[in-house]
matplotlib code that plots the C-alpha trace (Angstrom):
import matplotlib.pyplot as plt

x = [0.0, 0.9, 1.6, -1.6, -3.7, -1.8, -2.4, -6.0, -6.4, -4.8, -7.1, -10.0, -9.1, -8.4, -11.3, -13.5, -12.0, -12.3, -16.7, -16.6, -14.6, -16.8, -20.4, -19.5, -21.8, -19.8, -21.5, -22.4, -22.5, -25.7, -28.8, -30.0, -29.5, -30.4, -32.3, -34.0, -33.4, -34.8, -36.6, -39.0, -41.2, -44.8, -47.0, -50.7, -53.5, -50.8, -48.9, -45.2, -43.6, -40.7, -40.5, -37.6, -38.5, -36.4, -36.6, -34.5, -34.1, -34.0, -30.4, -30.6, -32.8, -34.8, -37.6, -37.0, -40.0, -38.6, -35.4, -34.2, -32.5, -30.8, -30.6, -28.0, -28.8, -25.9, -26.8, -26.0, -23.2, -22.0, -22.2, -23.7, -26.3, -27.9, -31.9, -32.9, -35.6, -35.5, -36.7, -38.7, -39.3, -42.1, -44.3, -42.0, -39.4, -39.1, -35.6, -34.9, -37.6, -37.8, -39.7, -40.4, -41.1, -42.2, -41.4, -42.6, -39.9, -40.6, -39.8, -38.7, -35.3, -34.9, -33.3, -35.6, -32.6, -29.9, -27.3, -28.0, -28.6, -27.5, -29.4, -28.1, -29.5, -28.8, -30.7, -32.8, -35.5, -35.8, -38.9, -37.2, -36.2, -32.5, -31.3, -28.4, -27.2, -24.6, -21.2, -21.7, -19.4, -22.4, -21.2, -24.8, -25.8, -26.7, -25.8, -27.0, -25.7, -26.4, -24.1, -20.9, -18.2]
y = [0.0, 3.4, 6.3, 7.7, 5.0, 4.0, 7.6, 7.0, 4.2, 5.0, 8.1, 6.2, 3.5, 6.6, 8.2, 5.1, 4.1, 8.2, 7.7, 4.1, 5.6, 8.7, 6.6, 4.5, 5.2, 5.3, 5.4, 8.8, 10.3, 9.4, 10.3, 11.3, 13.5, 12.8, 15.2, 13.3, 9.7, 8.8, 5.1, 5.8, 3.1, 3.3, 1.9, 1.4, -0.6, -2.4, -3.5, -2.2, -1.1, 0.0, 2.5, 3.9, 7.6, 9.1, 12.3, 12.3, 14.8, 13.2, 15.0, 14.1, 15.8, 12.7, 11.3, 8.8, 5.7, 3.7, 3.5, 0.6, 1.0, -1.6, -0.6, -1.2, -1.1, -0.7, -3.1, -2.6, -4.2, -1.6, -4.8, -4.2, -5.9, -5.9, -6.2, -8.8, -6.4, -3.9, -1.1, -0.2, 3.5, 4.1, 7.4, 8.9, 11.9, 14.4, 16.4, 18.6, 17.8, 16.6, 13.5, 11.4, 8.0, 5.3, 1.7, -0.5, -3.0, -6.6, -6.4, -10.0, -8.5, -4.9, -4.3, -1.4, -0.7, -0.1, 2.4, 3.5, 3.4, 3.6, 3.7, 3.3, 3.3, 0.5, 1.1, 3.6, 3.4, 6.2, 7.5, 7.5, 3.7, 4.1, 2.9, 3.8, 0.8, 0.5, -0.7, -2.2, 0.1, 1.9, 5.4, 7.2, 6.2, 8.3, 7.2, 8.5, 7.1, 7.4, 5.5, 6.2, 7.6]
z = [0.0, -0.4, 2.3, 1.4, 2.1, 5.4, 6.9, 5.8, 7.2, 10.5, 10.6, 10.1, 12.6, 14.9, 14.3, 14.9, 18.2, 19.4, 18.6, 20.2, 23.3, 23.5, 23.2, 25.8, 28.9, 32.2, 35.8, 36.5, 40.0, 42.1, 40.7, 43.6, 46.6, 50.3, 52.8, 55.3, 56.5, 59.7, 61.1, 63.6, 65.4, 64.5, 67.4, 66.4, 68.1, 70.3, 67.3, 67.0, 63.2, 62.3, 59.4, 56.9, 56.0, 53.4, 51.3, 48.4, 45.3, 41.6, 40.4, 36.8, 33.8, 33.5, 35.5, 37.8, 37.4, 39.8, 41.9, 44.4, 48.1, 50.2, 53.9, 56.4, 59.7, 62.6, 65.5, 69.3, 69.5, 66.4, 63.9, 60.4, 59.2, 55.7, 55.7, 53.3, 51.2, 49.2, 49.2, 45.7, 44.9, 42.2, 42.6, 40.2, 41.1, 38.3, 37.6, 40.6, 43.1, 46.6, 46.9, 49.8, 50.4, 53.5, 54.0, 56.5, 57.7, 59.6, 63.4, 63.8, 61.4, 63.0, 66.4, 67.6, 69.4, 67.2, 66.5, 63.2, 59.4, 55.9, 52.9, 49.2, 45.7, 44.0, 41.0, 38.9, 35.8, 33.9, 32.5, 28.6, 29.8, 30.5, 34.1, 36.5, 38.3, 41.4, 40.6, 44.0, 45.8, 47.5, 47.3, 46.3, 50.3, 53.1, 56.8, 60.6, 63.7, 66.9, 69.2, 71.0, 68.9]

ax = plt.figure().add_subplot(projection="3d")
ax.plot(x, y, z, "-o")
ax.set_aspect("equal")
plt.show()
């Protein structure tokens, strides 16, 4: 072959890798923003429930369908401990507001007495049917705790 058509060829080879490299999606920061995470005890007609409240703003220009949590709740004795559920999230949040949500939990797996809490996204559905999913690190989570420090 000639120069020519080896620079051409390079450049094209070049060029394609650049658009394949640049199209690829990469996980974005958390979708979502936390403002209020608390896990109160609701007592009704002698029965005892406990609760996850969270408040949480949809960061992205899309609407959110429907977006997953795991929870982590601290024990007493400062263990961790991972409830087996999740937590589904499907009023729909659109781009920039504040949207709150309320799950009921079982009380044979939550120690009304522990030290704390962490919730983290572990997946999103958009409304134009992309999704955001966690690369299992939990970073997009939001923590209190209670006990000694």
């Amino acid at each position: 072959m000639n120069r020519v058509a080896n620079s051409f060829i390079v450049f094209l080879l070049a060029a394609c890798a650049f658009a394949s490299c640049s199209a690829q999606t990469y996980p974005a920061t958390c979708p979502v923003s936390y403002s209020r995470l608390e896990m109160p005890v609701r007592h009704r007609s002698g029965a005892s429930t406990p609760m996850v409240q969270l408040s949480f703003t949809n960061e992205t220009k899309k609407k959110i369908d429907r977006a997953k949590f795991g929870l982590i709740i601290v024990e007493p004795d400062g263990s961790q401990d991972t409830y087996g559920k999740a937590l589904t999230f499907s009023a729909g949040a659109d781009p920039g507001k504040v949207v709150s949500a309320e799950w009921a939990l079982e009380l044979d797996k939550v120690n009304i007495e522990h030290l704390g809490e962490t919730v983290y996204l572990t997946s999103v559905e958009f409304g134009d049917g992309t999704t955001w999913k966690d690369d299992g690190n939990q970073r997009c989570r939001d923590e209190i705790y209670y006990g000694p420090k």
